[in-house]
C-alpha positions as MATLAB code, in Angstrom:
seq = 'XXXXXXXXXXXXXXXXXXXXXXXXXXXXXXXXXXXXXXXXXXXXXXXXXXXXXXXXXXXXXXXXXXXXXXXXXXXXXXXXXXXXXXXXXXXXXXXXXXXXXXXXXXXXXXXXXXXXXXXXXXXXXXXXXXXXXXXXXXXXXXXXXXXXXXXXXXXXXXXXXXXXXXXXXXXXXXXXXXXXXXXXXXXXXXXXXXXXXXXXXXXXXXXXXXXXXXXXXXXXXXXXXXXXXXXXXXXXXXXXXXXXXXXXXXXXXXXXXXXXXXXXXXXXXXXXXXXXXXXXXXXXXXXXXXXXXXXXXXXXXXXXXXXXXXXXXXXXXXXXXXXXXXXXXXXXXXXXXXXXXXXXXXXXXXXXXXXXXXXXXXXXXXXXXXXXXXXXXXXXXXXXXXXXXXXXXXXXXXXXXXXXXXXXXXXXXXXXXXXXXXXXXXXXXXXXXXXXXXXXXXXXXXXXXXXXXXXXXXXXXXXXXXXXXXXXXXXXXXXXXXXXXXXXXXXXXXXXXXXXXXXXXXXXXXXXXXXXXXXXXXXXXXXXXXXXXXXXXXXXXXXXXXXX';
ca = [
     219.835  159.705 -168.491;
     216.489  157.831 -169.033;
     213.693  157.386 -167.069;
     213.261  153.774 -168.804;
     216.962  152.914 -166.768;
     214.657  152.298 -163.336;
     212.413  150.013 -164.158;
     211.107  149.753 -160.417;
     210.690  153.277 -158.586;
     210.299  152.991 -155.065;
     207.103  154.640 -154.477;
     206.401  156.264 -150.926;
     203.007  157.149 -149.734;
     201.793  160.823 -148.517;
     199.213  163.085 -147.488;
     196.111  163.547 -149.211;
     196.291  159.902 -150.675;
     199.135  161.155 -152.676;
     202.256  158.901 -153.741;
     205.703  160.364 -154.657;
     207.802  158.541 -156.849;
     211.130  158.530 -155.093;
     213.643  158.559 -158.370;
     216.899  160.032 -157.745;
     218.171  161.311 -160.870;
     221.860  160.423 -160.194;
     221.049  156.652 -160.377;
     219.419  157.230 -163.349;
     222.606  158.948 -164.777;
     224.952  156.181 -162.899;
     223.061  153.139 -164.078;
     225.323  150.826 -165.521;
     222.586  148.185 -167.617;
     223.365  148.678 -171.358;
     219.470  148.482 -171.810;
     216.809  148.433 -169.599;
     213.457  148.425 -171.473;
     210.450  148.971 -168.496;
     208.614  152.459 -168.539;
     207.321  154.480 -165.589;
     204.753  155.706 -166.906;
     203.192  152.637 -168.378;
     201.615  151.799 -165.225;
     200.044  154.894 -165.572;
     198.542  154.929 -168.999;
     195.024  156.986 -168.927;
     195.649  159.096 -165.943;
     195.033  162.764 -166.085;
     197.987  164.860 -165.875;
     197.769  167.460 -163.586;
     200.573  169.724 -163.427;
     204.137  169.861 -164.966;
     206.816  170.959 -163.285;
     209.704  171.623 -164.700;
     213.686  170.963 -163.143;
     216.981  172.917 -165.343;
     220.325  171.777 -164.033;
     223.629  174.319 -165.229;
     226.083  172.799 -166.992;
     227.609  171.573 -164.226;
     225.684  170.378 -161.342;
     226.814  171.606 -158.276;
     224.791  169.077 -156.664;
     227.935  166.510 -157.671;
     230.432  167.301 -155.202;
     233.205  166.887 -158.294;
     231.217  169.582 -160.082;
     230.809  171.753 -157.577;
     233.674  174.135 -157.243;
     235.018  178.126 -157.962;
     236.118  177.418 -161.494;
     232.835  175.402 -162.157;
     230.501  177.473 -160.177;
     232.188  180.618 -162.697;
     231.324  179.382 -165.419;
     227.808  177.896 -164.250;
     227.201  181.731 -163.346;
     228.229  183.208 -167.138;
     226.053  180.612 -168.837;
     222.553  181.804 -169.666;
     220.434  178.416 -169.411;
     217.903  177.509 -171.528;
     214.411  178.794 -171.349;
     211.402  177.247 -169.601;
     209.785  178.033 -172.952;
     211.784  176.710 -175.109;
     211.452  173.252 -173.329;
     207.901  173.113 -172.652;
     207.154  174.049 -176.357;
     208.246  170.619 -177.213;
     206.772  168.622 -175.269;
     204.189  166.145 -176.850;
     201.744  166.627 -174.085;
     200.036  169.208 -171.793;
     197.997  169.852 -168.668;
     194.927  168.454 -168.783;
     195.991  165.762 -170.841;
     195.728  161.868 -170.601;
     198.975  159.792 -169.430;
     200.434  158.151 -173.109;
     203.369  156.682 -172.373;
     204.941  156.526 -175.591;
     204.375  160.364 -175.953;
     206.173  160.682 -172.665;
     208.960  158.473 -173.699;
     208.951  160.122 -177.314;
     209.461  163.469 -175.651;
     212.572  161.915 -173.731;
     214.005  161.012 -177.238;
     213.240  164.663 -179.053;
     214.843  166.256 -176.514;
     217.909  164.447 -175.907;
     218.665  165.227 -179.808;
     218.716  168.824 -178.824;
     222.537  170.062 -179.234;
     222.243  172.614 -176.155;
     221.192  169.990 -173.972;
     223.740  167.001 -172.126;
     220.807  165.265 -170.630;
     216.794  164.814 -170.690;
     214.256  162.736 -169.256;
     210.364  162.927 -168.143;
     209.163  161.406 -164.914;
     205.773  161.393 -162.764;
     206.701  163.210 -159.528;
     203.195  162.782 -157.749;
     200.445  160.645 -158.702;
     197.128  162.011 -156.894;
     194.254  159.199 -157.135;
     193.579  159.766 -161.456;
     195.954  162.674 -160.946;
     199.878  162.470 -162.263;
     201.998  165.637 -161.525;
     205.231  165.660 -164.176;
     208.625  166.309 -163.609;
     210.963  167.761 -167.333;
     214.580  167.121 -165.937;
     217.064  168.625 -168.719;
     220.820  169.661 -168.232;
     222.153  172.406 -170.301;
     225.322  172.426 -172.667;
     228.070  174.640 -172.462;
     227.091  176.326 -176.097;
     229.244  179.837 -176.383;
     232.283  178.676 -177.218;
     235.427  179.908 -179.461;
     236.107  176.635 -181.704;
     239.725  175.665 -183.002;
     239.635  172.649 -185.511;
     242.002  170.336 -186.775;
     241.629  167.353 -188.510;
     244.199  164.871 -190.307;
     244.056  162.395 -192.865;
     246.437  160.806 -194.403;
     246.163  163.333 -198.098;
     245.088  166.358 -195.968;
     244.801  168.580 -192.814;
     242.112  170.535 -192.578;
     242.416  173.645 -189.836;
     239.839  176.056 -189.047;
     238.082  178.239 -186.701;
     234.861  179.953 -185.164;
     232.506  181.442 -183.029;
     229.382  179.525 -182.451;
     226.721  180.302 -179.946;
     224.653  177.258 -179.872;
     222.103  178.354 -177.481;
     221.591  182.003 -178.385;
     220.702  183.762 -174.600;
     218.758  180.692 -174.056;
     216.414  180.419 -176.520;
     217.241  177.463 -178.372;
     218.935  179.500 -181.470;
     221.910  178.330 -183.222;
     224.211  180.316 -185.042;
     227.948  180.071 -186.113;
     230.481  182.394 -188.264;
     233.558  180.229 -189.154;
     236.300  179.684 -190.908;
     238.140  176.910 -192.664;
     241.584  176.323 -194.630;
     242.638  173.056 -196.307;
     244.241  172.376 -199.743;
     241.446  172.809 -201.652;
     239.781  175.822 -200.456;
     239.671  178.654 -198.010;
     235.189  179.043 -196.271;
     233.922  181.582 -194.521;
     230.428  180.507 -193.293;
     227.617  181.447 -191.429;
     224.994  179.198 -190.062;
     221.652  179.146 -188.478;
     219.361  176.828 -187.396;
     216.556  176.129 -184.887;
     214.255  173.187 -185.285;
     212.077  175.080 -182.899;
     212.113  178.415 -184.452;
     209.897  180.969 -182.165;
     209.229  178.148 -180.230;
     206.794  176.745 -182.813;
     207.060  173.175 -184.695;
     208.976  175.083 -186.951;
     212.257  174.145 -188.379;
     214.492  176.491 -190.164;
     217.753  176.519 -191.260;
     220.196  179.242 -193.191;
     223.560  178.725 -194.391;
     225.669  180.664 -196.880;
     229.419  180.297 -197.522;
     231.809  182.469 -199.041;
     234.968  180.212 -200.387;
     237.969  180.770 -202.647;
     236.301  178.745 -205.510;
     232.886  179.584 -205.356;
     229.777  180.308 -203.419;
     227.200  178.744 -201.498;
     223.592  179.157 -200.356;
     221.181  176.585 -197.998;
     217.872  177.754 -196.883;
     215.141  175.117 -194.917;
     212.091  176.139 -193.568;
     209.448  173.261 -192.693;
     206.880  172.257 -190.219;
     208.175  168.340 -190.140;
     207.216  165.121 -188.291;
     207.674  166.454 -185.396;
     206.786  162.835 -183.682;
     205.373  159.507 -184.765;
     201.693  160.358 -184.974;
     202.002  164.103 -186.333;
     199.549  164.157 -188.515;
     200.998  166.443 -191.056;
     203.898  167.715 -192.142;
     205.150  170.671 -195.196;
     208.487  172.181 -196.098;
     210.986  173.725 -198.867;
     214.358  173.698 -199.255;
     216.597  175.714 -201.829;
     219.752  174.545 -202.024;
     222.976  175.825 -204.019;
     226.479  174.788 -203.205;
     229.435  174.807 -204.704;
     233.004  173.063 -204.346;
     236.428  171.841 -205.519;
     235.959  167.792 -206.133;
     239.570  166.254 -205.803;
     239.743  162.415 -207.181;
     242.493  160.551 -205.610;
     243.744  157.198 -206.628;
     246.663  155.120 -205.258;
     248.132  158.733 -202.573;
     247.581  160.597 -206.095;
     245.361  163.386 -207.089;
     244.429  162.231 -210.712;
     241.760  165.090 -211.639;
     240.225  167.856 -209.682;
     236.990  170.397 -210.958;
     234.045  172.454 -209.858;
     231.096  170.880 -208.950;
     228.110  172.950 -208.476;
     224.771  171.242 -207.460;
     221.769  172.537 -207.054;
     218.544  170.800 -204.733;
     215.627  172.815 -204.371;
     212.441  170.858 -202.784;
     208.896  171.667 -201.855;
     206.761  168.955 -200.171;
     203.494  167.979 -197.992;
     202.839  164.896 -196.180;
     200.393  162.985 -194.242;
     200.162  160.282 -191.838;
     197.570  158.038 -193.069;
     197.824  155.149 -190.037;
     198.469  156.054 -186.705;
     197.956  153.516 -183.968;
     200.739  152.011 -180.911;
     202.442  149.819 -182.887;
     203.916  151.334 -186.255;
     203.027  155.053 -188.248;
     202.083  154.843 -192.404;
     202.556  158.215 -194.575;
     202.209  159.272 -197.935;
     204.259  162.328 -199.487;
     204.022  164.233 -202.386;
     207.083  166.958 -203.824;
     208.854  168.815 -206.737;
     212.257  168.542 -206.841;
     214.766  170.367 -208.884;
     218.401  168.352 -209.101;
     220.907  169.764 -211.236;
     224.866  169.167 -211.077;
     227.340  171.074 -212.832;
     231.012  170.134 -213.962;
     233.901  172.958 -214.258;
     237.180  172.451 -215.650;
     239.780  173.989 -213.228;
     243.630  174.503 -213.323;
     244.292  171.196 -211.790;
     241.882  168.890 -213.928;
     243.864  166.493 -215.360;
     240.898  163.981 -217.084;
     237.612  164.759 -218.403;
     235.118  165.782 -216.083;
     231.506  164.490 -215.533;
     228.410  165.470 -217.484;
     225.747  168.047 -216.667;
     222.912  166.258 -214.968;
     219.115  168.048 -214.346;
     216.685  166.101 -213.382;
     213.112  168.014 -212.416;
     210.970  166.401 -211.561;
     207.096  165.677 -209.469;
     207.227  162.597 -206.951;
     205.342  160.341 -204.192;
     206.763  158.972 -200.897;
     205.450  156.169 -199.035;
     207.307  155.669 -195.189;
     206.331  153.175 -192.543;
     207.847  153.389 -189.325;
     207.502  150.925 -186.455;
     207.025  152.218 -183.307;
     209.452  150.762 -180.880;
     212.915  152.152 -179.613;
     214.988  150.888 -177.065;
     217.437  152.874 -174.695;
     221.008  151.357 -174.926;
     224.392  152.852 -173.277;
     227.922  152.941 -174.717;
     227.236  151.632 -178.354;
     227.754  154.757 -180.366;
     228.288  157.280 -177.494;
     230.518  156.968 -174.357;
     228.580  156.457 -171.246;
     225.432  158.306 -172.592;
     221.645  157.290 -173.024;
     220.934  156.305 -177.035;
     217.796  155.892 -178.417;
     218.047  153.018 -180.949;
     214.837  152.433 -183.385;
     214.576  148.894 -182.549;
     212.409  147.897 -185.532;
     211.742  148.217 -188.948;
     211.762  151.535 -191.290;
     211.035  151.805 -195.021;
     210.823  154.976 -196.857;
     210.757  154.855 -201.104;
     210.265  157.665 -203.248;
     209.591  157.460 -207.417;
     209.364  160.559 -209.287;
     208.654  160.925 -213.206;
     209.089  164.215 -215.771;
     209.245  164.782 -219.235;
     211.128  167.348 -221.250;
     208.221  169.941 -220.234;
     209.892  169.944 -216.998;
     213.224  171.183 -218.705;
     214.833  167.594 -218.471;
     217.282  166.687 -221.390;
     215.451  163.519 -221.396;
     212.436  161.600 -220.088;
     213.630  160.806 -216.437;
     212.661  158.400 -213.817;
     213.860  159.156 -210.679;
     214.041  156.289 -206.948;
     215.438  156.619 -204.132;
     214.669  153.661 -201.265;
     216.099  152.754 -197.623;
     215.002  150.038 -195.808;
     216.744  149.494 -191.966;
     215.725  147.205 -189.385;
     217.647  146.682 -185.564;
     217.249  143.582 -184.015;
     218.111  143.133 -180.645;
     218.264  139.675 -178.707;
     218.023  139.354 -174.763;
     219.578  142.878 -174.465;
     222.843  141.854 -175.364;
     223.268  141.468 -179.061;
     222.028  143.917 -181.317;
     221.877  143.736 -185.189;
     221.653  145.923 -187.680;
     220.712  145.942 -191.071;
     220.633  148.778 -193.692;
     219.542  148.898 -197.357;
     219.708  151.931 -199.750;
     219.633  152.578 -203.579;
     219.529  155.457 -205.161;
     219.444  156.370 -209.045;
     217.602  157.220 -211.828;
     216.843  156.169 -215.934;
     216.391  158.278 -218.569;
     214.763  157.230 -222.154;
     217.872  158.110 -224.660;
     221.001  159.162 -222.552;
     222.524  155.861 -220.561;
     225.622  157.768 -219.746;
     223.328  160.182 -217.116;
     221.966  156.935 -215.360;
     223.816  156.455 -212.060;
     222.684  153.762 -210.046;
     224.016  153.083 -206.487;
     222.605  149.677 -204.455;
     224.433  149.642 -201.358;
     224.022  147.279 -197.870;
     225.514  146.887 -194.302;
     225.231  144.633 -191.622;
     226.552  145.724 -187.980;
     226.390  143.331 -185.223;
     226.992  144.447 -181.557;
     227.916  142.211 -178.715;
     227.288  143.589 -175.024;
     229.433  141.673 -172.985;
     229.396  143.866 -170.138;
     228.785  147.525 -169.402;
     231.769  148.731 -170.708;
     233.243  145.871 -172.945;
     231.781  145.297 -176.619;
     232.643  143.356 -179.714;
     231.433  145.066 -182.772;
     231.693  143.982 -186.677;
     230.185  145.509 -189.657;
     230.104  144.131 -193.507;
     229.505  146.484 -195.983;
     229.206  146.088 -200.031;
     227.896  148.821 -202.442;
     227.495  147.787 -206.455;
     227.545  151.344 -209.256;
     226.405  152.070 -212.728;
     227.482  154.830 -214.603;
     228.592  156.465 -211.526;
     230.513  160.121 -212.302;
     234.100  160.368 -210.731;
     233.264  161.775 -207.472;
     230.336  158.944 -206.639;
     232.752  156.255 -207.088;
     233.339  153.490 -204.508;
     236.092  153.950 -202.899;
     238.320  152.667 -199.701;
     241.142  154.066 -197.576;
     241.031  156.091 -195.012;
     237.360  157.078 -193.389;
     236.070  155.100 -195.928;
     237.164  151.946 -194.149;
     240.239  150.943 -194.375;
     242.391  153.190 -192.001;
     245.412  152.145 -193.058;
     245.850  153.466 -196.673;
     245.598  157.126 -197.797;
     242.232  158.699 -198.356;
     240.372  156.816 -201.624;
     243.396  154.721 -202.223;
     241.221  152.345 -204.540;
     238.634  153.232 -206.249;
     235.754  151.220 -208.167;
     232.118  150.573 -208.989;
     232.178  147.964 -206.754;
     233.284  147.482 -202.684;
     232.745  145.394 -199.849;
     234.398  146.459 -196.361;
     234.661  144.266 -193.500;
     235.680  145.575 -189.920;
     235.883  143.914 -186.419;
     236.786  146.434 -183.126;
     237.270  145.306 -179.970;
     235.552  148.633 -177.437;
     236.059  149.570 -173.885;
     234.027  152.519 -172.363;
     235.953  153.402 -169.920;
     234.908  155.328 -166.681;
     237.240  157.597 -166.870;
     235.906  161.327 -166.704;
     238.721  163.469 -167.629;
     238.245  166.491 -165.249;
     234.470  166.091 -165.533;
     234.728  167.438 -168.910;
     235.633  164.457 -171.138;
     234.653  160.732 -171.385;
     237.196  158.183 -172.672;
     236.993  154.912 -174.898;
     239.783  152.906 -176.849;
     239.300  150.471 -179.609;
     241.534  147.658 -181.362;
     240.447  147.089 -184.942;
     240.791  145.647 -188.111;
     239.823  146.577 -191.763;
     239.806  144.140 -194.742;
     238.532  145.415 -198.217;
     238.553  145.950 -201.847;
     237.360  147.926 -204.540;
     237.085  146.721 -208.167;
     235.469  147.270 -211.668;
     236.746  150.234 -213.417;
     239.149  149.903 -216.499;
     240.950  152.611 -216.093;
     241.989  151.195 -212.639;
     244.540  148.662 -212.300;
     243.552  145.641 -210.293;
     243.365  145.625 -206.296;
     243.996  143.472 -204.547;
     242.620  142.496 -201.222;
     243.481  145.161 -198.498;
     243.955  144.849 -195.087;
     245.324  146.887 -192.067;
     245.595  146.495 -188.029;
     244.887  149.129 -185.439;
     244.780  151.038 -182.202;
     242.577  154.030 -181.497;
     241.475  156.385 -179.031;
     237.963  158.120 -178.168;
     237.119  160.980 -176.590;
     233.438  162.346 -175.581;
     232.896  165.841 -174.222;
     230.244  165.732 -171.841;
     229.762  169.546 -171.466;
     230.444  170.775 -175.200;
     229.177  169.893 -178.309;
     227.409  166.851 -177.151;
     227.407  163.936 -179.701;
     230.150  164.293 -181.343;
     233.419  161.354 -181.002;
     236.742  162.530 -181.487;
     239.030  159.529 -183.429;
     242.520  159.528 -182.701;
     243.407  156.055 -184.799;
     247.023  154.297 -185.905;
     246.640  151.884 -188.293;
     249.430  149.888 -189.769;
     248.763  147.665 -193.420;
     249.125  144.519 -193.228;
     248.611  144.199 -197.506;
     249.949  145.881 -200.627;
     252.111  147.962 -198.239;
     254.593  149.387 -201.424;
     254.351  152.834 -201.660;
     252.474  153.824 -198.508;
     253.729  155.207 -195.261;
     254.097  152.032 -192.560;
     251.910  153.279 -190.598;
     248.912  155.965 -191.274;
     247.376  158.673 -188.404;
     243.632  159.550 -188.418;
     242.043  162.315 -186.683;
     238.787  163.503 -186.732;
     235.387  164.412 -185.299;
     232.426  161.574 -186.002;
     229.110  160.541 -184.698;
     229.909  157.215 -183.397;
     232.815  155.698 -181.642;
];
């Protein structure tokens, strides 16, 4: 739900030479443009707001006669909502201040990332003469809940389970104890995070994991970019993990070992140009990189090279300041703010064998996106990263990875899309488990997880995607998708040739809209329609993702 989805509030006058904006939230929420770009507060740039109220719906909203019965009304009643506090702690204005849209709009975005809320949105309620009075609508998310996974691929199943409270008594706390089981390992982990920690701009994260083959440590505490024109930002991360890296090739496991890797960061930043249209920062860091190889009882080939790298850097980011609100491109019949516009962000680092580096080391990392959208119903997407490093003396610790995607969207209607994306990545020196590979999530869902591997890849697919209406018991949104997958991956010489691969599909999405908002489960069948000897005819994906 967006405020920018009614462009043209009827506005009804009142006492006092007051006007109330008459916006009923429901046709916000029932608005069926795929983008609607107006603002309601732009009309009011420069006014003085003078109060802010602030509106919590439960988790259901008994004010939607579908929502509002025993069972619902139960639940609604055992559900601690969130905290006035927490909310207003994050908004990007105050009392007192002066109407900036974009700030108001911004706000909309920050909190409608927020995993313990299903909806958020900001609108004037009252505008008094020079005076705006503003409404904070947000609807909590279900966030105690007992959590039973299960995914399938076509090498593995991977079953787990947990308790996570992702609203700890309402205060905007998350933490989880879990537990997972595949193949490879058995994980017990615990995990924290707020990125409003004591209701400060304060994020901080702690995870540590206790597995069969090793252990692992996370812990994140920075005051970030909390929006486009913070002025500042510092942080530190320290970072140790460990795991079991299994190399498939062709439905085989051809080598498996230990991979520990080690990240620890500290870093300032500042925001050197500020103005309406675009934000330009500079950052400076340390960063300590350092990956580990272990021989196991399953490795069957030699294993990759220690790698350090320590190292001082700079970061330059610009960002452009311009977003869009879209429905039913990566989420099923929710509000998604798209960053309609250009970002760049490249970082270059340099160290010497002071820093304990085997080797001088120069160390880049780059991304470049930019979204393109044409009279609101075609939407392109481009993406550039590369990330790698050169050392003086030792070629065989230079990876290099250059990779690039283009997505195009087509809105046909509000619930019909046509969607294609071309992908193609080029290596260099890349150890076993950065290798290019396809099958499975990696693009091609008809053949077996990293069927092919390579130092090169391109991946084509085109889906056909209905969002449908349908609200399974008010608890669950549902989408379906026809697809297909061409690709290939090529250049190693220990790999036999590939040759083009191909499959043909039918899927199924589904979208809680009271739990564990964001997140698309996959249900796909995919059949090959190439190099089909040796595989199963047809191959079953299930998962948990991001997008649809």
């Amino acid at each position: 739900m967006s405020s920018q989805q009614n462009p043209n509030p009827a506005i009804s006058d009142q006492n006092e030479g007051c006007q109330t904006f008459a916006i009923d939230p429901l046709d916000i929420a029932h608005n069926k443009k795929s983008r609607v770009e107006a603002s309601v507060f732009e009309p009011l740039q420069g006014k003085t707001i003078r109060n802010i109220r602030f509106h919590q719906i439960n988790v259901f909203d008994e004010s939607n006669p579908d929502e509002n019965n025993q069972i619902f009304r139960f639940l609604n009643n055992f559900h601690i909502k969130t905290r006035p506090k927490v909310i207003a702690a994050q908004l990007l204005f105050k009392q007192g201040d002066k109407i900036n849209h974009k700030a108001m709009e911004e706000t909309e975005r920050n909190l409608r990332t927020r995993k313990y809320l299903t909806n958020a949105f900001v609108l004037p309620e009252k505008v008094c003469g020079d005076s705006v009075d503003v409404l904070v609508i947000t609807q909590d998310a279900w966030a105690l809940e007992p959590q039973v996974s299960y995914s399938h691929k076509s090498s593995d199943n991977q079953t787990g389970f947990a308790i996570a409270d992702g609203n700890v008594l309402g205060t905007g706390n998350s933490f989880k104890i879990g537990y997972q089981e595949n193949q490879l390992r058995n994980t017990i982990s615990y995990d924290f995070n707020n990125p409003y920690f004591l209701n400060r701009q304060i994020s901080v994260r702690a995870l540590y994991q206790d597995t069969s083959d090793g252990r692992s440590t996370l812990v994140s505490v920075e005051r970030p970019f909390y929006a486009l024109d913070t002025p500042w930002a510092v942080g530190t991360q320290i970072s140790d993990l460990s795991q079991i890296e299994e190399i498939r090739s062709r439905g085989e496991v051809v080598n498996t070992f230990r991979h520990q890797a080690i990240d620890n960061e500290i870093y300032a930043g500042k925001a050197i140009d500020i103005n309406p249209n675009f934000t330009q920062r500079w950052l400076i860091g340390f960063t300590q990189e350092e990956d580990s190889f272990f021989v196991d009882e399953d490795t069957l080939q030699p294993i990759p090279y220690r790698d350090k790298a320590n190292y001082p850097w700079v970061e330059y980011q610009y960002l452009e300041n311009k977003y869009g609100v879209f429905k039913n491109l990566n989420q099923i019949q929710r509000p998604e703010d798209v960053s309609v516009g250009q970002t760049l962000k490249f970082r270059v680092g340099y160290a010497g064998t002071a820093f304990g580096n085997p080797d001088d080391v120069l160390r880049y990392k780059a991304q470049y996106t930019n979204i393109v959208d044409f009279s609101d119903t075609h939407l392109l997407e481009f993406e550039l990263m590369l990330d790698g490093r050169q050392h003086l003396k030792y070629d065989h610790l230079d990876p290099n990875l250059l990779t690039s995607s283009l997505a195009y969207h087509y809105l046909i209607d509000e619930k019909n899309r046509w969607y294609a994306r071309v992908e193609l990545g080029m290596g260099e020196n890349l150890p076993q488990y950065k290798e290019l590979t396809v099958g499975d999530i990696t693009g091609l869902r008809g053949y077996p997880t990293d069927f092919v591997r390579g130092d090169r890849r391109y991946v084509f697919t085109l889906e056909r995607r209905y969002f449908s209406d349908i609200h399974i018991l008010n608890l669950m949104r549902l989408g379906t998708v026809v697809f297909l997958d061409v690709g290939k991956a090529w250049g190693l010489p220990n790999e036999p040739e590939s040759p083009v691969l191909s499959d043909v599909g039918i899927g199924l999405r589904f979208s809680s809209t009271k739990v564990r908002i964001g997140n698309v489960i996959h249900i796909d069948v995919a059949m090959p329609t190439s190099a089909r000897e040796g595989i199963d005819k047809y191959q079953l994906t299930i998962g948990a993702y991001q997008k649809f």
